[in-house]
PLY file of the C-alpha trace (Angstrom):
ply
format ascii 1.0
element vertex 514
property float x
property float y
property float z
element edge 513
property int vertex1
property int vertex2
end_header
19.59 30.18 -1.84
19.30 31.16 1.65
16.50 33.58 1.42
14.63 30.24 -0.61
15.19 28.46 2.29
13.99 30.69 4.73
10.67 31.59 2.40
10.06 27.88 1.65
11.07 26.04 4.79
8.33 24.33 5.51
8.09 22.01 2.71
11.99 21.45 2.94
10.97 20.15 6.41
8.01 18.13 5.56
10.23 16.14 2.94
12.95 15.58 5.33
10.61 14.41 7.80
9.38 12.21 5.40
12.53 10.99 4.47
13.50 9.96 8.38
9.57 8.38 8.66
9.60 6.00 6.32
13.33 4.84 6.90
11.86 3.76 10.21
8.51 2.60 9.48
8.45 0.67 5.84
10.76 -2.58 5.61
12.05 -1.53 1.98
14.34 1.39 3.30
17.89 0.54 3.57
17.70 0.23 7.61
16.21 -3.19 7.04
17.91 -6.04 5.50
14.89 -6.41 2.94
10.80 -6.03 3.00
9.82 -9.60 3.15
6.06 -9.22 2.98
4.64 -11.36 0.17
2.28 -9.10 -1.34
5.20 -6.13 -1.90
7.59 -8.72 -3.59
4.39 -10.39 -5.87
4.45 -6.47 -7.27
7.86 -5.76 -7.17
8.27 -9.19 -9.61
5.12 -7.77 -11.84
7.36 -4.86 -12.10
10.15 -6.31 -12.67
9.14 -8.47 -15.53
6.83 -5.17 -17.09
10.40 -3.63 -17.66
11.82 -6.21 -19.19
8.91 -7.05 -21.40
6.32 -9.09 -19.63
3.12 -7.97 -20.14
1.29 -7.52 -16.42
-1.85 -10.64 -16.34
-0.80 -12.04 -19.79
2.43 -13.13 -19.16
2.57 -12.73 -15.25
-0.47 -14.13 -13.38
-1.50 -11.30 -10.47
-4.77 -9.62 -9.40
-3.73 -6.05 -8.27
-4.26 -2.94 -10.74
-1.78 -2.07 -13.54
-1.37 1.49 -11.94
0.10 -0.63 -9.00
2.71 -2.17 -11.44
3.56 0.99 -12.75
4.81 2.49 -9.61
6.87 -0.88 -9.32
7.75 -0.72 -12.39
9.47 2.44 -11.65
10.98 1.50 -8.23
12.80 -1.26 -10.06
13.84 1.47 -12.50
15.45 2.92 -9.49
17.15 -0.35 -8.15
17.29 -3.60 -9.89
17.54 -5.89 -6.78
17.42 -3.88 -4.00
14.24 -2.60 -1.94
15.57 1.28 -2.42
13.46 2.18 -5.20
10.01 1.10 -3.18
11.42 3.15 -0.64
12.16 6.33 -2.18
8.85 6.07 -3.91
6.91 5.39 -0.56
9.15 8.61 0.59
7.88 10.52 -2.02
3.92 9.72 -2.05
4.31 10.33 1.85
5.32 13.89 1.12
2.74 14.71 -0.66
0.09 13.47 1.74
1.63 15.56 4.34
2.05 18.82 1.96
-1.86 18.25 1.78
-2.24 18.13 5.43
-0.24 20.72 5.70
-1.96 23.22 3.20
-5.10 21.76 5.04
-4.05 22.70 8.29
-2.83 26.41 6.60
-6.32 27.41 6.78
-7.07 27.15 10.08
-4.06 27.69 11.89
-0.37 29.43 11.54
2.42 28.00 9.89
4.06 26.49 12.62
0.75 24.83 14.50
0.04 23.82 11.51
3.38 22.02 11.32
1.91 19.97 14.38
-0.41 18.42 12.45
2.32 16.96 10.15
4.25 15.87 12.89
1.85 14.19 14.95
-0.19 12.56 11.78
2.10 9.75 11.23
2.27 8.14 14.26
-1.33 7.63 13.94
-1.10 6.47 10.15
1.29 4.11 10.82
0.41 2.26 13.72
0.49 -1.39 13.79
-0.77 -3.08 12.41
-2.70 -1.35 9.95
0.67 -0.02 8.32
2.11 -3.64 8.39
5.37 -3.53 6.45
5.21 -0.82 3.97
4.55 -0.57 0.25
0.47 -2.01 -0.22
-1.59 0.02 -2.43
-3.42 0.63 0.61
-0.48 3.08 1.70
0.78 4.39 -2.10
-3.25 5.69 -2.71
-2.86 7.73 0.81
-2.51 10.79 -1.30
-5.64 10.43 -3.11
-7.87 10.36 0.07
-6.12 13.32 1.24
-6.94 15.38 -1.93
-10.43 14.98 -0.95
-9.93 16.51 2.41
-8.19 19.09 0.86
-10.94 19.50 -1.95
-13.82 19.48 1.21
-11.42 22.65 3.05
-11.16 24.84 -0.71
-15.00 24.26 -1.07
-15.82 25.58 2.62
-13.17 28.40 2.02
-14.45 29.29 -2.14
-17.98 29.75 -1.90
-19.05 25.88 -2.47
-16.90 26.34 -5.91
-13.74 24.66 -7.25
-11.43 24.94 -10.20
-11.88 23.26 -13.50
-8.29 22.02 -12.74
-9.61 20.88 -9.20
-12.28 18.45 -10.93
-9.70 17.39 -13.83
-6.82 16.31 -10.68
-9.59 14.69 -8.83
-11.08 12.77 -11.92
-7.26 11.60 -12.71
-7.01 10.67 -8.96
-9.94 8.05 -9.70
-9.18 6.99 -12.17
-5.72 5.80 -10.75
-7.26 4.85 -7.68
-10.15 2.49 -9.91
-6.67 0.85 -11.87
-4.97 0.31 -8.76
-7.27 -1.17 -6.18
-11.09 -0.88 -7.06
-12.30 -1.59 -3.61
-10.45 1.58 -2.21
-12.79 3.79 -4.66
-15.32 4.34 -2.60
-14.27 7.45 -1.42
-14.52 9.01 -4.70
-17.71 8.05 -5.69
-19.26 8.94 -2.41
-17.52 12.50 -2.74
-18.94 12.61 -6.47
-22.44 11.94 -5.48
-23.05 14.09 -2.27
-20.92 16.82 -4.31
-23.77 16.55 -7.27
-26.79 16.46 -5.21
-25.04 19.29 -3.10
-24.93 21.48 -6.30
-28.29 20.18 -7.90
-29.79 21.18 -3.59
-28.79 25.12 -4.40
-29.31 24.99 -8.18
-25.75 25.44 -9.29
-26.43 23.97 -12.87
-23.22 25.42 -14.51
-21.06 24.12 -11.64
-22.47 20.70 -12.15
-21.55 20.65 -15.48
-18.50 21.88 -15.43
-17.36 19.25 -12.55
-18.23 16.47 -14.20
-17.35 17.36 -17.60
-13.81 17.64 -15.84
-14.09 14.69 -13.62
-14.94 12.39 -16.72
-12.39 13.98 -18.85
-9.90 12.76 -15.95
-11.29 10.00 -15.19
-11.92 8.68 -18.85
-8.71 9.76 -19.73
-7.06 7.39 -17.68
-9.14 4.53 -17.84
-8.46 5.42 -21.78
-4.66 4.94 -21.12
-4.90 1.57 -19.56
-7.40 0.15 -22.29
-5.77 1.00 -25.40
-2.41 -0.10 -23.72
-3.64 -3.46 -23.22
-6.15 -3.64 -26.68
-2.19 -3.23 -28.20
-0.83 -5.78 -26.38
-3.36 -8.34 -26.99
-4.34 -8.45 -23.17
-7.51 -7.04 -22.54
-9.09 -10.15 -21.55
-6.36 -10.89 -19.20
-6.52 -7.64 -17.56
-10.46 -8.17 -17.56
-10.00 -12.16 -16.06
-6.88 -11.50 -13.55
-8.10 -7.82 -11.61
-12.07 -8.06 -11.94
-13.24 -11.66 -12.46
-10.49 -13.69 -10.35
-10.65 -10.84 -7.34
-14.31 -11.23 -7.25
-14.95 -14.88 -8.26
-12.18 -16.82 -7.34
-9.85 -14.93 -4.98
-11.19 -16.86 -1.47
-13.60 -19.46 -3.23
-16.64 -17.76 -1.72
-19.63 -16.36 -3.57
-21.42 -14.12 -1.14
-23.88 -10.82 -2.31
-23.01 -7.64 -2.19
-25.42 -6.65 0.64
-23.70 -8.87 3.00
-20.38 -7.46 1.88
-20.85 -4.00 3.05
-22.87 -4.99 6.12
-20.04 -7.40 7.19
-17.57 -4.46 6.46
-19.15 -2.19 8.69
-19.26 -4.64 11.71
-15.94 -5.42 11.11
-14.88 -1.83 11.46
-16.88 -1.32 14.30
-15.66 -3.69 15.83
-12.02 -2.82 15.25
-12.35 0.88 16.29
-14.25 -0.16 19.82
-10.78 -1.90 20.68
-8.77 1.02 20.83
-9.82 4.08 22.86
-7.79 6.02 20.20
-9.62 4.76 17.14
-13.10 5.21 18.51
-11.93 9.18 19.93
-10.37 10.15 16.86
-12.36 7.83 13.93
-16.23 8.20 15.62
-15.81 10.87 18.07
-14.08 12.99 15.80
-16.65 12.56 13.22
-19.68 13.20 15.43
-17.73 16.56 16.60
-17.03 17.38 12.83
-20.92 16.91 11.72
-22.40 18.77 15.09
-19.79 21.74 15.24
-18.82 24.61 12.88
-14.64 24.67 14.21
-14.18 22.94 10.50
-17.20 23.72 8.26
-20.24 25.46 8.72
-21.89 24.85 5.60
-24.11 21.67 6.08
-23.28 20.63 2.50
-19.56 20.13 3.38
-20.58 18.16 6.30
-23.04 15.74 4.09
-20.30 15.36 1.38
-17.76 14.30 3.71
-19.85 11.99 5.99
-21.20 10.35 2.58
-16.74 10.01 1.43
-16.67 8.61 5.06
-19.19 6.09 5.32
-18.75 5.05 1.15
-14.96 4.40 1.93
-15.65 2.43 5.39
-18.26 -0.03 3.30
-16.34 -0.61 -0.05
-12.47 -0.35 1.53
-13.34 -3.36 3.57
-15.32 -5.95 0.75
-12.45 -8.16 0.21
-9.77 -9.04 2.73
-10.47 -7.72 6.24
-6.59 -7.61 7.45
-4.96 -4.73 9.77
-2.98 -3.41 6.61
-6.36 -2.82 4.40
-8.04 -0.22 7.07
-5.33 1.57 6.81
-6.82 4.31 4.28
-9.89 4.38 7.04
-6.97 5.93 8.99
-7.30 9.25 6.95
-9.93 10.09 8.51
-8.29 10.90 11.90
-6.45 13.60 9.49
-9.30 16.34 10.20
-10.15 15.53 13.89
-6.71 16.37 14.50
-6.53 19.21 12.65
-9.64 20.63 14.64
-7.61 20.18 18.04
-4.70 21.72 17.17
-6.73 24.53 16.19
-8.42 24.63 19.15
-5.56 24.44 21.19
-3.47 27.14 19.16
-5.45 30.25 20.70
-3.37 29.55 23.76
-0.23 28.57 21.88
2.40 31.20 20.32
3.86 30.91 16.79
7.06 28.52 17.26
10.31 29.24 16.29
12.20 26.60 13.87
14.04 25.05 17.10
11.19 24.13 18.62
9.58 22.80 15.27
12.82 20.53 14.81
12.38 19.29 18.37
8.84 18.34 17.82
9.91 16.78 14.94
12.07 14.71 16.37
9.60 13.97 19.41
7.31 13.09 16.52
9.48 10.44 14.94
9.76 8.84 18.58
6.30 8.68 18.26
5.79 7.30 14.68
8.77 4.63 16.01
6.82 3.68 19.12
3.51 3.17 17.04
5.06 0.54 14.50
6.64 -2.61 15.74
8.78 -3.43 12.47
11.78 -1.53 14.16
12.35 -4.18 15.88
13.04 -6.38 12.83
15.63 -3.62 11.73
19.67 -3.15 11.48
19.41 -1.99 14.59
18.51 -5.26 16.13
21.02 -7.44 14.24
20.35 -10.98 15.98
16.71 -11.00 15.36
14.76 -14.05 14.19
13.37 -12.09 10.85
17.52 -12.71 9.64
18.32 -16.15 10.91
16.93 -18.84 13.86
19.30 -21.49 14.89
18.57 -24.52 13.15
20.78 -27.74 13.63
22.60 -28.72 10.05
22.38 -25.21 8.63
25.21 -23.71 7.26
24.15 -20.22 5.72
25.03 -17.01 6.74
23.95 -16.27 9.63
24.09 -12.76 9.52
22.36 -12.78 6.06
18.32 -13.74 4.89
17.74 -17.36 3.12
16.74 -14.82 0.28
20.10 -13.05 0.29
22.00 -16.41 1.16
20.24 -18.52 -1.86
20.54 -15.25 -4.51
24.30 -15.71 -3.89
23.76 -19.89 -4.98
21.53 -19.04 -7.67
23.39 -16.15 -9.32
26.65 -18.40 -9.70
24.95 -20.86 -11.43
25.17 -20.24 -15.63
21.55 -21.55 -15.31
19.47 -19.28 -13.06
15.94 -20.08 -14.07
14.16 -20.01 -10.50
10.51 -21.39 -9.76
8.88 -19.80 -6.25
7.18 -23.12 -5.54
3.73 -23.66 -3.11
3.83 -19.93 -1.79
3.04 -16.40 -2.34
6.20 -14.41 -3.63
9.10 -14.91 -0.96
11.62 -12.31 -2.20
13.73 -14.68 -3.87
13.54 -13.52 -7.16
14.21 -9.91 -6.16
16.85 -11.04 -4.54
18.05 -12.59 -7.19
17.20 -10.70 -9.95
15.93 -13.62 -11.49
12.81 -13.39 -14.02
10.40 -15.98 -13.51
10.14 -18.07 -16.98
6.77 -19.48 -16.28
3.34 -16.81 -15.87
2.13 -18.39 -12.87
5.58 -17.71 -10.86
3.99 -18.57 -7.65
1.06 -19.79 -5.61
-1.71 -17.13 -5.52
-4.00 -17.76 -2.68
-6.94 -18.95 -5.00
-8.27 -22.56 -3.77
-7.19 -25.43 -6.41
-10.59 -26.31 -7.97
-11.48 -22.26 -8.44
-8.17 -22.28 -10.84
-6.14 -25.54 -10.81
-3.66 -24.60 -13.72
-1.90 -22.22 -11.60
-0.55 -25.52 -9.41
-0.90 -27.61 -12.25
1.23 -25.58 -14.50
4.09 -25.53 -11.64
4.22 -29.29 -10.87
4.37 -29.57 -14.79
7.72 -27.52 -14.93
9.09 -29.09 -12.25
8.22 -32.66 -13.11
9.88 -31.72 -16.54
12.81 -30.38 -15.17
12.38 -27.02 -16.64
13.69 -25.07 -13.69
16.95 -25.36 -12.23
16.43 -24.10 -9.20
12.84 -24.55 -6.97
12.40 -22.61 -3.42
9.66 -23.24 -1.04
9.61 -23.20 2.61
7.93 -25.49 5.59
7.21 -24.85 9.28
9.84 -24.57 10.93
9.59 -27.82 12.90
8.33 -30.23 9.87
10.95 -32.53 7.93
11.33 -31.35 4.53
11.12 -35.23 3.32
7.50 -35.17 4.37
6.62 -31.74 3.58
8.17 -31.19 0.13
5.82 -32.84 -2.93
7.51 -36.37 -4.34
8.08 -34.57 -7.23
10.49 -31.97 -6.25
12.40 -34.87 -4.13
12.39 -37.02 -7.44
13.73 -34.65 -9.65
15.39 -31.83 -7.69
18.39 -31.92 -4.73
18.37 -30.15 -1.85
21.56 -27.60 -1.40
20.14 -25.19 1.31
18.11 -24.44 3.67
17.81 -21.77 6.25
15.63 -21.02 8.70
13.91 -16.94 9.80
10.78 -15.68 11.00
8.17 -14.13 8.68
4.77 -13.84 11.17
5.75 -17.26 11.91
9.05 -19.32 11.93
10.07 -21.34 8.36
12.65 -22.86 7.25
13.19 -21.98 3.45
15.07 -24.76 0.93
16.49 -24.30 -2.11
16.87 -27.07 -4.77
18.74 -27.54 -7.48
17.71 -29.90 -10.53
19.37 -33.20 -10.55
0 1
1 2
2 3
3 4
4 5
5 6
6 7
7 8
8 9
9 10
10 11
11 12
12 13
13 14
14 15
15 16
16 17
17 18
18 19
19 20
20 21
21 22
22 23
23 24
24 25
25 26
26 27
27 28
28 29
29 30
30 31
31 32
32 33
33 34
34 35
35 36
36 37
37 38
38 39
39 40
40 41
41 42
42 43
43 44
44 45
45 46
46 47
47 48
48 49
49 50
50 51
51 52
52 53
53 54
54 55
55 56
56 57
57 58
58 59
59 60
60 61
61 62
62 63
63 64
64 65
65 66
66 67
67 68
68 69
69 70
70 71
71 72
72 73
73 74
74 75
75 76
76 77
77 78
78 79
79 80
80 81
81 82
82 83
83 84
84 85
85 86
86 87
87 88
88 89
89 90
90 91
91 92
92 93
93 94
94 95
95 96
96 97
97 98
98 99
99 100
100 101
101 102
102 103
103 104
104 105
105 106
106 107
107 108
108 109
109 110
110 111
111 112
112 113
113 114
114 115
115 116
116 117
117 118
118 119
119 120
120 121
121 122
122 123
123 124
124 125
125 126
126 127
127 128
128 129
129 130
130 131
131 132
132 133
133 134
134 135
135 136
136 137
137 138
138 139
139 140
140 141
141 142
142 143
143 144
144 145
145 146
146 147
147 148
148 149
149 150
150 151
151 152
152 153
153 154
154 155
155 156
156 157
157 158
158 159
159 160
160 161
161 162
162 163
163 164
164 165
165 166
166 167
167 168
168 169
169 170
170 171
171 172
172 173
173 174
174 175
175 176
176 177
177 178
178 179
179 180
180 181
181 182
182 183
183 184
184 185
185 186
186 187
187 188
188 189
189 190
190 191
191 192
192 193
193 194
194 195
195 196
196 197
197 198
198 199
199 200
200 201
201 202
202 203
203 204
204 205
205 206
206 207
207 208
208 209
209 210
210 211
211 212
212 213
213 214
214 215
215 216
216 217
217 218
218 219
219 220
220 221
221 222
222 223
223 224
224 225
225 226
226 227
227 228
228 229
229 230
230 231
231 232
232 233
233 234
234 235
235 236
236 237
237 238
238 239
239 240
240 241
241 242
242 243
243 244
244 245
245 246
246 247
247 248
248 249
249 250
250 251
251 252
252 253
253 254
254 255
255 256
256 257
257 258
258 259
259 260
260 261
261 262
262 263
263 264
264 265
265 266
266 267
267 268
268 269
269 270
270 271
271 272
272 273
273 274
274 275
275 276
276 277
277 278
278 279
279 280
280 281
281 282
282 283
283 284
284 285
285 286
286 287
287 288
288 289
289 290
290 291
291 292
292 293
293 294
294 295
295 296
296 297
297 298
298 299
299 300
300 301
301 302
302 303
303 304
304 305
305 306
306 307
307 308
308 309
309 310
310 311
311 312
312 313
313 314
314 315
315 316
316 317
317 318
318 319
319 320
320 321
321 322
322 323
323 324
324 325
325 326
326 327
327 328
328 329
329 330
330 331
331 332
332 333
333 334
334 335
335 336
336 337
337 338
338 339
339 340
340 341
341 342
342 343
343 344
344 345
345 346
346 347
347 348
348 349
349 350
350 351
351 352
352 353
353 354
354 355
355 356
356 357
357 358
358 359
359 360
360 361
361 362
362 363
363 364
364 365
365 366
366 367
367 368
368 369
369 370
370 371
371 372
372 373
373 374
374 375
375 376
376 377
377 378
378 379
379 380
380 381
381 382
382 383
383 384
384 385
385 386
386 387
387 388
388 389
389 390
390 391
391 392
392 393
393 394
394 395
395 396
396 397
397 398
398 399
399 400
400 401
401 402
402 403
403 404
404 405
405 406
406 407
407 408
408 409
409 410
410 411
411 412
412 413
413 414
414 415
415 416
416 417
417 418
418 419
419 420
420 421
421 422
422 423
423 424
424 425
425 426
426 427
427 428
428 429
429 430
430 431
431 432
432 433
433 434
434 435
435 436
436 437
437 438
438 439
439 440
440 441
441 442
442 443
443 444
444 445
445 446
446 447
447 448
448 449
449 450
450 451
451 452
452 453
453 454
454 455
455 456
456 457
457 458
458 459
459 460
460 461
461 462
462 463
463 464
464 465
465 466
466 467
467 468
468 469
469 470
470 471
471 472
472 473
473 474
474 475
475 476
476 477
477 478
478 479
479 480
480 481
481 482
482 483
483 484
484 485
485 486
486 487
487 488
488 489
489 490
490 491
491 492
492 493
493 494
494 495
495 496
496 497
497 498
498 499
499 500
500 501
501 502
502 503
503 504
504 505
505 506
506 507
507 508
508 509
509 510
510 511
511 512
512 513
């Protein structure tokens, strides 16, 4: 045991480190009282219902990929009500982005420098707010950029030439990526193309075929999986109408080419990256020193396959919403930069003993902690406004969310049927454990007349009474009597309301059918 230990250290410290990162950095780890960010708990539910039965799009109404509601599906294999599972699983993906680094880093420096790199990388990954508050797809497909970094460093390092297993992983890895989030392919498809016109450039026919006989077989393969499963469950269409046709149709009401898209995407990046001095050294500088130096690669294929992966993911990562949280995969691309300074600076730097690697590591998480702001919304901060705001006539727990306080109503009740009324999920049924009984279970943020039956199918339920309990939530300063719809007052009581901060302060009600 001990001499495993002391052969295989490394990666022993890369998943603790892991471990300690993301209990500081993502709300679902058990430092925080829960991860209240609406997209997380609109998967978590997805999941939720997919193990008990609900078919993802047919029965539950949601626009992310089923490879997404897989990994949920799993976390609430883990933990039923509880954020655990997400966490474990964000834990766990982490890892292996940072093994990757870390092999990356392996060929260009010694163990221990290389060790820097996975220290210092997540404080620049996870910087607000392009982290926000853990678990987006944006964060769970880290992994997959990575593997191209670390397919770009075996190329450079093998004589332009990779494994047939190389080309299988990275056609699985897209086709994941493609039933997960669509936009975030980009990466792939620009490696795929530079990587075929490199080989076609110096006439390596049988090298060409062989990669994308394997990327197709990967990539098929999985696209394969998700097809038949849905052909069997009757849900094809609704897989085709929910993640392709509603994201690019009727997600924001807008109908705008694709030209515009990608040009809009790039001057929104730009303009992002000129605000921070860090961004624009590490994210343009770092490029430009990649492309016009050999300290990384010297072969001027390597440099036109990785500048086509970087500017195919900036244009397609960025079509739909342009939010901090959705550039995050852009961050990868300070991975390599880094990577070449450390290298640089490690001719005048000794090997390190383990000490000094655990104090770095430490140093490191004060760094990853003072780069994300949801710390402050933690345990460790009891009294903050993300648990409770004083609110005359309230008379929750304090010391407990209005999820955790109306999951303890709900769940006494012998009828527990739960509607998430006028919102985006708000944790309530994962705090409950509650499965929603209706397949539009909230308010997606598609305008009425683009898809009025997702509204129109909740005010039927509740005008029918066939709920028993309905939870919404107003602005903190609005009466409820003029906020809430006349037909939730008409039919349903109020029997609790408390008020927390979530980007801006609410009060959340909960009411019971009369």
């Amino acid at each position: 045991m001990r001499h495993y230990v002391k052969k295989n250290w490394p990666i022993i410290f890369i998943l603790a480190y892991s471990l300690l990162v993301m209990l500081f950095v993502t709300k679902s780890s058990p430092l925080y009282y829960q991860n209240d960010w609406v997209d997380l708990n609109c998967f978590l539910t997805v999941g939720k219902g997919w193990h008990h039965g609900l078919i993802p799009y047919k029965d539950l109404f949601e626009q992310k990929g089923p490879v997404l509601y897989l990994i949920y599906l799993l976390a609430d294999l883990i933990t039923a009500k509880s954020y655990f599972g997400v966490y474990l699983i964000e834990s766990v993906l982490f890892c292996c982005s940072l093994l990757l680094i870390y092999k990356i880093a392996r060929y260009y420096s010694k163990k221990t420098h290389a060790l820097l790199s996975v220290i210092i990388v997540p404080s620049l990954l996870f910087m607000s707010p392009t982290f926000s508050k853990g678990g987006s797809v944006e964060e769970l497909m880290m992994p997959t950029t990575i593997y191209l970094f670390y397919l770009l460093v075996k190329l450079a390092h093998q004589n332009f030439e990779l494994s047939k297993l190389d080309y299988l992983m990275s056609g699985m890895l897209f086709g994941c990526v493609l039933w997960a989030k669509y936009t975030l392919i980009g990466g792939y498809l620009g490696f795929f193309l530079a990587l075929s016109i490199s080989l076609i450039m110096q006439r390596k026919w049988r090298a060409l075929w062989q990669s994308w006989s394997m990327i197709l077989l990967g990539s098929v393969g999985i696209s394969a999986i998700v097809l038949l499963y849905f052909k069997s469950q009757n849900a094809l269409y609704d897989l085709y109408f929910n993640y392709f046709y509603a994201n690019t149709n009727l997600y924001d009401g807008k109908h705008v080419d694709i030209v515009h898209k990608m040009i809009a995407s790039v001057v929104y990046y730009m303009q992002t990256v000129n605000k921070s001095w860090l961004l624009y050294g590490m994210l343009i500088i770092g490029l430009v020193v990649i492309l016009v130096s050999n300290g990384l690669f010297e072969d001027v294929y390597i440099k036109f396959i990785y500048c086509t992966v970087y500017i195919s993911m900036v244009v397609t990562v960025l079509l739909g919403l342009r939010l901090g949280y959705v550039m995050l995969p852009l961050m990868a691309f300070m991975v390599l930069p880094l990577i070449y300074l450390i290298k640089v600076a490690s001719h005048k730097i000794e090997e390190l003993p383990l000490p000094i690697c655990v104090f770095l590591g430490c140093l490191g998480l004060m760094m990853v902690i003072g780069s994300n702001t949801n710390i402050n919304e933690s345990r460790i901060f009891p009294n903050n406004q993300t648990v409770h705001i004083d609110k005359n006539g309230e008379k929750t727990n304090v010391y407990q969310t209005a999820q955790q306080n109306f999951a303890e109503i709900i769940n006494k009740s012998h009828d527990q049927t739960l509607l998430n009324y006028r919102n985006l999920d708000m944790g309530f049924y994962r705090a409950s454990g509650v499965l929603p009984t209706t397949k539009y279970f909230m308010t997606n943020n598609i305008p009425h007349d683009q898809l009025p039956e997702i509204l129109d199918t909740q005010n039927r339920l509740i005008t029918q009474k066939k709920v028993n309990f309905v939870v919404l939530r107003l602005p903190i300063n609005q009466d409820y009597r003029q906020g809430v719809a006349d037909n939730v007052l008409s039919n349903y009581r109020k029997i609790a309301q408390h008020s927390q901060f979530d980007e801006h302060a609410f009060t959340y009600y909960l009411f019971k059918k009369k």
